[in-house]
N, C-alpha and C positions, 0 to 999 in steps of 0.2 A: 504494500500500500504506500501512497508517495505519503508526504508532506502536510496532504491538506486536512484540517483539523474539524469534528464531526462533530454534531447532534447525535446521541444514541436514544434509540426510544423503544422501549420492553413494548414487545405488540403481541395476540393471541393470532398472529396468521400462520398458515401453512406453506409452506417451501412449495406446494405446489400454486399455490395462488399469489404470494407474492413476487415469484424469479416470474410469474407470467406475466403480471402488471409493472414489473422494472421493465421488463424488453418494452415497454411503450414508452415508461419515462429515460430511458436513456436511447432508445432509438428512435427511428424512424417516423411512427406515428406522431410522436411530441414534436418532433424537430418540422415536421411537416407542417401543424397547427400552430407551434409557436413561433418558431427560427429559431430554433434551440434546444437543447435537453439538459438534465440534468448531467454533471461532470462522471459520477461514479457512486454507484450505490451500493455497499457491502452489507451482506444480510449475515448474521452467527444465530447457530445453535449450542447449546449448551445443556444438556441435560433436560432435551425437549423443550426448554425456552428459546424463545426466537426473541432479535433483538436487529432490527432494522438504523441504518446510519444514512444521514445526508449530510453532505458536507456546510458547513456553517456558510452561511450568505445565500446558498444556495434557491431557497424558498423563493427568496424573495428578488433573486434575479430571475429564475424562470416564470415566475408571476408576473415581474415586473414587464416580460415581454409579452405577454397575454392583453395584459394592459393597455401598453402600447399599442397595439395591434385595436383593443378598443375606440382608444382617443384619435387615432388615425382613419377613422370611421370603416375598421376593415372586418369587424365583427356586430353582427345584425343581433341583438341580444332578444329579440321578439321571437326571429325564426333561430335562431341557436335555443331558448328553450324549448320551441315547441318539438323541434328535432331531437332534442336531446330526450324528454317526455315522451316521446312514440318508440323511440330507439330502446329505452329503460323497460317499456314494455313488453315489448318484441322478447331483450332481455329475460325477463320475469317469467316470460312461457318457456324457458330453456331450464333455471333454478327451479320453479317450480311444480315443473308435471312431477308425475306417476313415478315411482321407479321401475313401475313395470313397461314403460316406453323410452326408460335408456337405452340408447345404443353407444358404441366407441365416439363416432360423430357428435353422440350430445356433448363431448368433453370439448370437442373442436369449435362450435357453436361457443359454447363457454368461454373458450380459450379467446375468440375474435372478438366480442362482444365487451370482456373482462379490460380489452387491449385498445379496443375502438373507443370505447365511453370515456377513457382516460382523461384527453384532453379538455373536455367539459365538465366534468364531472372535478378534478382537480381545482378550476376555476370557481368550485363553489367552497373549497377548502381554507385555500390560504390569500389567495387576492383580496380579498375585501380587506389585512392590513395593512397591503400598500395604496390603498382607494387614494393616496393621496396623487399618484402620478397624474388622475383624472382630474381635470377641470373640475370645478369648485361645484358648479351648477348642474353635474351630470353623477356625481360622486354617492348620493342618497338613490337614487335608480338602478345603479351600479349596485350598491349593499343590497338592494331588495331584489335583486336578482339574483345576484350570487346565495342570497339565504336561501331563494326557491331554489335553486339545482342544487345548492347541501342537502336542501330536506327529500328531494326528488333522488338524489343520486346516493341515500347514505344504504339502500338498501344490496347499490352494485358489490360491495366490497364486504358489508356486516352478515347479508345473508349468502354471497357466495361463498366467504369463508365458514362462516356459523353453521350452515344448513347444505346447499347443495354440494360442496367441496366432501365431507364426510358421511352425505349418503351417496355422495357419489363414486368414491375407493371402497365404500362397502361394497356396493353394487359389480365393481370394478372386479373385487377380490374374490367373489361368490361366484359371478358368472364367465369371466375371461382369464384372469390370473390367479387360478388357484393355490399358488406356491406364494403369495402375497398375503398379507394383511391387510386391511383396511389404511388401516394407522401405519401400516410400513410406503402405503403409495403415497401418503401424504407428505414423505420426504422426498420425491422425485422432481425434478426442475419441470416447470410448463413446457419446455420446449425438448425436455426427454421424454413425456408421455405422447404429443404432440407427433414426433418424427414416431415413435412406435405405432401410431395408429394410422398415417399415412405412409411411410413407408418400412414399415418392421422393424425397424432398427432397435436392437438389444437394449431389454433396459439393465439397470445397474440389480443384481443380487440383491434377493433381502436379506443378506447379513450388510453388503454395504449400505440398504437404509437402511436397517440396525446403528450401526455408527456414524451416519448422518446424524440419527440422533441423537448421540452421544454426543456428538461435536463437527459441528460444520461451518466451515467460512465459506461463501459466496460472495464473488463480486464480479458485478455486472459495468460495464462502460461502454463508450464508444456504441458505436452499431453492429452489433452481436457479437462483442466481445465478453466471454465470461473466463473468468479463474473462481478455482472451484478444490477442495479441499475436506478431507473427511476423516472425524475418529481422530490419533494419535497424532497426524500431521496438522490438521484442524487445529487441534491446543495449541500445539506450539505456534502458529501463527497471531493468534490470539493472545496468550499470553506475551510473547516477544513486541505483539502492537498493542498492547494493554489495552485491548479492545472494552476488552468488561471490568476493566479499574473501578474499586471505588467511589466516591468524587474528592473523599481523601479525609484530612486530618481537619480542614479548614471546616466542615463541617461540626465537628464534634465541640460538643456548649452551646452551641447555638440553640437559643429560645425561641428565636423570632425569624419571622420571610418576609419580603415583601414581592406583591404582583401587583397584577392589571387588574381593576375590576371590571368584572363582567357582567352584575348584576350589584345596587348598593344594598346595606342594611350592615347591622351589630348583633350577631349571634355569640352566645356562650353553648360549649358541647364539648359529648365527648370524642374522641378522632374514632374513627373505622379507617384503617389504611386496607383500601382495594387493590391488588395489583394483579387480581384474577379473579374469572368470575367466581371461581370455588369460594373465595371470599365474602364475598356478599350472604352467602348462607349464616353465618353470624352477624348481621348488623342488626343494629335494634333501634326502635323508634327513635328518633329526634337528634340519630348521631351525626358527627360531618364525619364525611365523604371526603378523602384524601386518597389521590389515584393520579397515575400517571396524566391520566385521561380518561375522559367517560364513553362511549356507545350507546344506541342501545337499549342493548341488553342489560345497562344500569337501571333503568327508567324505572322499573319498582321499586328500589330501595332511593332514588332521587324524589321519588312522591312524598316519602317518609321521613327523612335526612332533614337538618336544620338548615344545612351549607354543603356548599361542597368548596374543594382545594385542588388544583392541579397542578403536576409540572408542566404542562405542556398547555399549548392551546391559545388562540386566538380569536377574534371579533365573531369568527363564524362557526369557533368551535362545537360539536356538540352541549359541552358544559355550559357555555355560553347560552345561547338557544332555549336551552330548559332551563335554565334559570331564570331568563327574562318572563316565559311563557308561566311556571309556576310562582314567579317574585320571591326567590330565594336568593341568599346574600351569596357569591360567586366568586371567588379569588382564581383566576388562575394565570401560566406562565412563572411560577416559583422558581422553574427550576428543579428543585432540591427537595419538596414538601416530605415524599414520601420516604425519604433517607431521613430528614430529620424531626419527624415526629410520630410517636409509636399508637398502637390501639390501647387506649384506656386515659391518654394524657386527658386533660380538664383544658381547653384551648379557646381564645378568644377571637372571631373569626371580624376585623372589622372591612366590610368590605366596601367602605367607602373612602375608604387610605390603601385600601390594597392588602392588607397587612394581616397576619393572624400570628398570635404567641401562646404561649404556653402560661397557665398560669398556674398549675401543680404537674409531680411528675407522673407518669402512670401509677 
């Protein structure tokens, strides 16, 4: 890996859903829609945790050119929803049939679809925090569009990893690869089940998804360039780029964060740190919500929750969004929340400063 220094973000996707939605943002499809893609996307596994990297600035230069491309009067944001709205559907009838009307094809359907939406679908993510490139007068139009293709597009990525990705390796594994597991094809790259289904080509043993899951570096760049790494070579890459480092010492004492508010108000509570759904099984009425970030698939314990806290996340983030919707107090972009505050602390969430501390210890 060169030089250039990362965002890392713990994500619940599958190796087979994500290396298929890189091949859009680092090649072709994005480079087409935007004039550009992203530099280099490195994806690790660790012990079945998946943890996705974009290089820092990154966001918000390939936004910025989306943007661009707005102000320049070269994107129709009337007919680019209503496109993107029929295409999502189209979509939905591939995730969501029968499993009794899968074929090999349904995966290829998935595969184009998963790679196609990208570019629009993306533009409802993180653009809305550079809305400032837009002219003053068009910039409130701009956020309200972008909100409707987050709320229209969150289903491309939540339910094809959540739902059709996992009955779809079941399916996979029961009726075509019976020497597989389910959960072993969800370590296969998009474009290795992809070339196997159009043209035969070998896939990888399941003892080496076995050790993908153990431990796997991915990295995607350029247009169709992958390096790729698995099991006892994996680690050492990893560790050697301190890929999954701590965030370190500088941490440690610290009582207090500050963020962005995304929603205002002053709650007192006690923390629930989320960092997987399995989590959410012990939350209890009136707790904040401390999580990387939200989905979702949070949205019953966010009905319940006082607050929520996140490291990540911006203007259009999920967290965002449902907090306006329910008027719950919303911190997020910490950074660091969920390294530095545990379940059970007593914490002050004021989210009209940005701010939440501690004010006993667990």
């Amino acid at each position: 890996m060169s030089k250039i220094k990362y965002e890392r973000h713990r994500r619940e996707y599958t190796i087979l859903g994500i290396t298929s939605v890189v091949e859009a943002m680092t090649g072709a499809i994005l480079n087409e829609a935007y004039g550009g893609t992203f530099v280099e996307l490195p994806s690790v596994v660790k012990e079945g945790v998946y943890f996705h990297f974009q290089a820092i600035g990154d966001r918000e230069r390939v936004s910025t050119l989306f943007l661009n491309k707005v102000k320049n009067g070269q994107v129709n944001l009337v007919t680019s929803f209503d496109w993107f709205d029929a295409e999502v559907s189209r979509y939905e009838e591939v995730i969501y049939q029968d499993d009794a009307n899968f074929s090999l094809d349904t995966f290829l359907d998935f595969y184009r679809w998963y790679q196609e939406l990208f570019p629009i679908a993306y533009a409802g993510m993180d653009s809305a925090d550079f809305v400032g490139v837009l002219p003053k007068e068009i910039q409130q139009a701009y956020i309200d569009w972008a909100t409707k293709i987050r709320r229209r597009g969150e289903v491309i990525y939540k339910d094809g990893e959540m739902k059709f990705i996992p009955r779809y390796t079941a399916w996979l594994a029961k009726n075509k690869l019976p020497a597989y597991t389910g959960e072993e094809l969800c370590y296969l790259l998009g474009r290795e089940l992809a070339a196997y289904i159009t043209t035969g080509a070998v896939l990888p043993s399941p003892a080496m998804l076995r050790e993908r899951k153990r431990a796997l570096y991915v990295r995607q760049y350029a247009i169709g360039q992958v390096e790729l790494a698995a099991g006892d070579q994996a680690l050492r890459i990893i560790e050697e780029q301190k890929l999954l480092a701590s965030p370190g010492d500088e941490l440690e004492g610290l009582s207090e964060l500050k963020g962005q508010t995304a929603f205002p108000g002053l709650v007192t509570g006690y923390v629930r740190v989320v960092r997987a759904r399995q989590d959410m099984e012990n939350f209890k009425d009136g707790e904040i919500i401390v999580s990387q970030m939200t989905d979702p698939s949070y949205l019953p314990i966010m009905k319940r929750a006082a607050a929520f806290v996140t490291n990540e996340g911006g203007l259009l983030c999920h967290a965002a969004i449902v907090a306006r919707e329910l008027q719950k107090p919303c911190i997020i972009g910490t950074k660091h929340a969920t390294h530095v505050f545990k379940d059970g602390e007593l914490v002050e969430v004021d989210a009209a400063t940005g701010t939440i501390r501690k004010l006993t210890p667990a």
